[in-house]
Backbone as CSV, one residue per row, in Angstrom:
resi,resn,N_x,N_y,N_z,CA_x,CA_y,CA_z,C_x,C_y,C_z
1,UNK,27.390,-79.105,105.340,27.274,-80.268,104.483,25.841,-80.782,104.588
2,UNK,24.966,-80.642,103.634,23.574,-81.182,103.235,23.413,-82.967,102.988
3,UNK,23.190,-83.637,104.045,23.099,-85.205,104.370,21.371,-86.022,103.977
4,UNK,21.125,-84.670,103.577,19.859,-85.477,103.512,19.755,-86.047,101.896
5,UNK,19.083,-87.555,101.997,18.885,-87.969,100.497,17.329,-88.422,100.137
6,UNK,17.229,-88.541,99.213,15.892,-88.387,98.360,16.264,-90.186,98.838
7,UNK,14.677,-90.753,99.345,14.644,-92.066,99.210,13.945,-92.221,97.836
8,UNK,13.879,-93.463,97.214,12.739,-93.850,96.314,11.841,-94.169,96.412
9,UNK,10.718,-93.371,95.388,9.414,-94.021,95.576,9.044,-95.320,95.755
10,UNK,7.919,-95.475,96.277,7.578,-96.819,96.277,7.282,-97.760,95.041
11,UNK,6.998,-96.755,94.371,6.826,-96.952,92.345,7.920,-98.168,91.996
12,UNK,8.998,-96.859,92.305,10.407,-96.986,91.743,10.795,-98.216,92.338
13,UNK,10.181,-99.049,93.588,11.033,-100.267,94.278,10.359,-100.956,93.294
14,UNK,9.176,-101.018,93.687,8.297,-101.896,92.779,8.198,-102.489,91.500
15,UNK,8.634,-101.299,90.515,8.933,-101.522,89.456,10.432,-102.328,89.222
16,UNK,11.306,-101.981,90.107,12.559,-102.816,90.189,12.809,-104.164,90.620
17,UNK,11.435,-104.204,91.516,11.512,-105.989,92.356,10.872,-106.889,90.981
18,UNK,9.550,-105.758,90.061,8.937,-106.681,89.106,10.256,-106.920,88.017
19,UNK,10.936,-106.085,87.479,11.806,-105.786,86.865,12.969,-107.314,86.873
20,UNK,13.422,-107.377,87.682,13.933,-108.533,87.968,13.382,-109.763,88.261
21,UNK,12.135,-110.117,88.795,11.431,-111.318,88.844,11.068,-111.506,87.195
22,UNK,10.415,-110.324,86.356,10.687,-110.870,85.006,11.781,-111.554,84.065
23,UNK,12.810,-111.067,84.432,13.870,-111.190,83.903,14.404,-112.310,84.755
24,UNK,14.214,-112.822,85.564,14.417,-114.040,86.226,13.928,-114.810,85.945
25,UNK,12.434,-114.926,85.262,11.533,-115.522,84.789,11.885,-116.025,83.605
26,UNK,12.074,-115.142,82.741,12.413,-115.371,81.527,13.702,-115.980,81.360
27,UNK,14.959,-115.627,81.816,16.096,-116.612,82.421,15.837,-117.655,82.118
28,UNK,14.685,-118.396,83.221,15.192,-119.540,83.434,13.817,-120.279,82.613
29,UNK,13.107,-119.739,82.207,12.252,-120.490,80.838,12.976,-120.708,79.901
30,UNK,13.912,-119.937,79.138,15.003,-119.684,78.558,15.999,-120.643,78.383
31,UNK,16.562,-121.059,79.553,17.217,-122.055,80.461,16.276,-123.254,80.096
32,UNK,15.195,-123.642,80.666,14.717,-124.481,80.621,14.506,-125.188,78.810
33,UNK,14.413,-124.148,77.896,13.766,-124.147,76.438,15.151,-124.567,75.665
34,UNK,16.244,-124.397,76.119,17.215,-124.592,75.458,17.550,-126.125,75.296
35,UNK,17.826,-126.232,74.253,18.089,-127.834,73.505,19.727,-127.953,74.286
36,UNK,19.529,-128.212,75.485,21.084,-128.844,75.936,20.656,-129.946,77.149
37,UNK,21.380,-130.771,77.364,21.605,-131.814,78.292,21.499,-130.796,79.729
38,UNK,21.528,-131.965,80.469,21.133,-131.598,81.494,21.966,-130.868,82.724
39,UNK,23.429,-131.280,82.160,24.747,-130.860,82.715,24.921,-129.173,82.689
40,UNK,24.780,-129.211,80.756,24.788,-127.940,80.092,24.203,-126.775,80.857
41,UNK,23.043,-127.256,81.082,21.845,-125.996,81.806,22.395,-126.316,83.098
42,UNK,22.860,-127.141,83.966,23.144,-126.723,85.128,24.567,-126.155,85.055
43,UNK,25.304,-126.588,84.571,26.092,-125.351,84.244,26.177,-123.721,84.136
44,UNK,24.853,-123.847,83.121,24.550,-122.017,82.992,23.802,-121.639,84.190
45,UNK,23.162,-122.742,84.772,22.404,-121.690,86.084,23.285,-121.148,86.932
46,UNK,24.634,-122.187,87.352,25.453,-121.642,88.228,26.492,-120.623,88.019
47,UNK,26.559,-120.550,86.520,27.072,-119.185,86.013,26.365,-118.177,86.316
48,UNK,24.644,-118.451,86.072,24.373,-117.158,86.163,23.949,-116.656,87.665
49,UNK,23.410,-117.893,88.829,23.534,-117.478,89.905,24.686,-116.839,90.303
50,UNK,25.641,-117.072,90.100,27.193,-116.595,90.457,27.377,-115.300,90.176
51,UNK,26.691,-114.972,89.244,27.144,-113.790,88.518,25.829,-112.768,89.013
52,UNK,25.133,-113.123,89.158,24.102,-112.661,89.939,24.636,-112.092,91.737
53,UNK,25.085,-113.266,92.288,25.571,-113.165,93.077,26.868,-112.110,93.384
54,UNK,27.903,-112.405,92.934,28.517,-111.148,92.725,28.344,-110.017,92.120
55,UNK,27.616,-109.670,91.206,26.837,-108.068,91.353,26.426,-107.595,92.453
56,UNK,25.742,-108.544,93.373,25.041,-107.947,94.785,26.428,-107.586,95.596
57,UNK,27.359,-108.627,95.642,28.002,-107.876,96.034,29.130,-107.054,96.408
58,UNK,29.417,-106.890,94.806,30.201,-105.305,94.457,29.960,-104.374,94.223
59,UNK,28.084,-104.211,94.003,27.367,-103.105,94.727,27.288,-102.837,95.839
60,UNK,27.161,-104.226,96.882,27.245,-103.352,98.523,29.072,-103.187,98.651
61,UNK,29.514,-103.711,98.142,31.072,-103.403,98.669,31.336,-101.580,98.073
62,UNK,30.920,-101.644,96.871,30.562,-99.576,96.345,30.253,-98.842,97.372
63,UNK,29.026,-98.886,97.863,27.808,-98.788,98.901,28.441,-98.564,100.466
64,UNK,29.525,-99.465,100.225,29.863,-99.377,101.673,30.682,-98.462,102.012
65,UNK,31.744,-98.662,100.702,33.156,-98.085,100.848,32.677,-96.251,100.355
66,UNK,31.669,-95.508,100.164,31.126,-94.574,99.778,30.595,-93.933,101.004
67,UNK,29.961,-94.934,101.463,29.442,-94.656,102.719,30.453,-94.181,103.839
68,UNK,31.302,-95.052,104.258,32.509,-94.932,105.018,33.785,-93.574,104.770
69,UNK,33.563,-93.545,103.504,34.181,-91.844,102.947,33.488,-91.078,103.486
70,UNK,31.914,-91.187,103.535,31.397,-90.217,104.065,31.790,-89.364,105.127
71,UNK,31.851,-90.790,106.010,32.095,-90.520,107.815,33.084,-90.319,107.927
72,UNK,34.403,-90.858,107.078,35.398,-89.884,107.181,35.239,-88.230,107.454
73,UNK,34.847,-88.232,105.763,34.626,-86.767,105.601,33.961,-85.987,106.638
74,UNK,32.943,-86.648,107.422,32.207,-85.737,108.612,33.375,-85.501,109.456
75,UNK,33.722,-86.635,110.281,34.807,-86.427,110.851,35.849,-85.479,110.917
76,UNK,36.665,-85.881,109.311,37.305,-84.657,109.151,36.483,-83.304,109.182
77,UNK,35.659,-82.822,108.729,34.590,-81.376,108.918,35.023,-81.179,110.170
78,UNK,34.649,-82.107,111.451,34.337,-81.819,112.591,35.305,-81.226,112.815
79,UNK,36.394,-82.059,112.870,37.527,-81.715,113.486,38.317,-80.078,113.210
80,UNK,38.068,-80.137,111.826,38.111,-78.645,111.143,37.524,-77.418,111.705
81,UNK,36.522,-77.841,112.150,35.437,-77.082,112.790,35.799,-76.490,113.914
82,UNK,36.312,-77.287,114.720,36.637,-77.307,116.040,37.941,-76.493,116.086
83,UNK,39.042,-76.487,114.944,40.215,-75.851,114.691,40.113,-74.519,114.775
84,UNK,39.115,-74.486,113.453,38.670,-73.110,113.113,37.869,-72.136,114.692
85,UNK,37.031,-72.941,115.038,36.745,-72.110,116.546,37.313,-72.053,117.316
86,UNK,38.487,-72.776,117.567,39.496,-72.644,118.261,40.324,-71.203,118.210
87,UNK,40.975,-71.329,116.780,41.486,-70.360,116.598,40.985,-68.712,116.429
88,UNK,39.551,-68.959,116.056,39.104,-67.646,116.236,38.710,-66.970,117.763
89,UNK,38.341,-67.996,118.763,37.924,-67.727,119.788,39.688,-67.271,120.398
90,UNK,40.932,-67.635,120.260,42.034,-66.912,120.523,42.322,-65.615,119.759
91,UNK,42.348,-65.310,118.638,42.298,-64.133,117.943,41.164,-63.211,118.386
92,UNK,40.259,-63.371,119.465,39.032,-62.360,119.846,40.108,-61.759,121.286
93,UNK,40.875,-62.825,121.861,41.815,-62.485,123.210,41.858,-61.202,122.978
């Protein structure tokens, strides 16, 4: 089983941290530009923090629960492993 993974460039973070500070930016100019009371817009911020917020994290809950299959899966390998040499090292008797 091949464990090794490609990290991302440093490009690729970069462009993702600007990626979202724009779009955060623009959000909340957005937010700010909109003809509503003052309730209104705090309203939408906490929608959209919220929603912000839970994306982060039902991506790490993905992330995790993917991860944890993994180590199953090693696990199970191992153990397989160990079967399999088992049994061949008796069939050499």
């Amino acid at each position: 089983m091949n464990d090794s993974f490609q990290k991302h460039s440093a490009s690729w973070v970069s462009f993702s941290y600007i990626s979202f500070g724009a779009a955060a930016f623009m959000l909340v100019l957005g937010l700010y530009m909109m003809p509503l009371d003052l309730w209104g817009k705090g309203y939408l911020a906490m929608g959209i923090l919220m929603l912000v917020q839970t994306t982060v994290n039902i991506t790490k809950t993905l992330r995790d629960n993917a991860e944890s299959e993994k180590l199953i899966r090693k696990v199970e390998d191992a153990r397989t492993e160990k079967l399999l040499v088992k049994f061949n090292r008796s069939d050499e008797d």
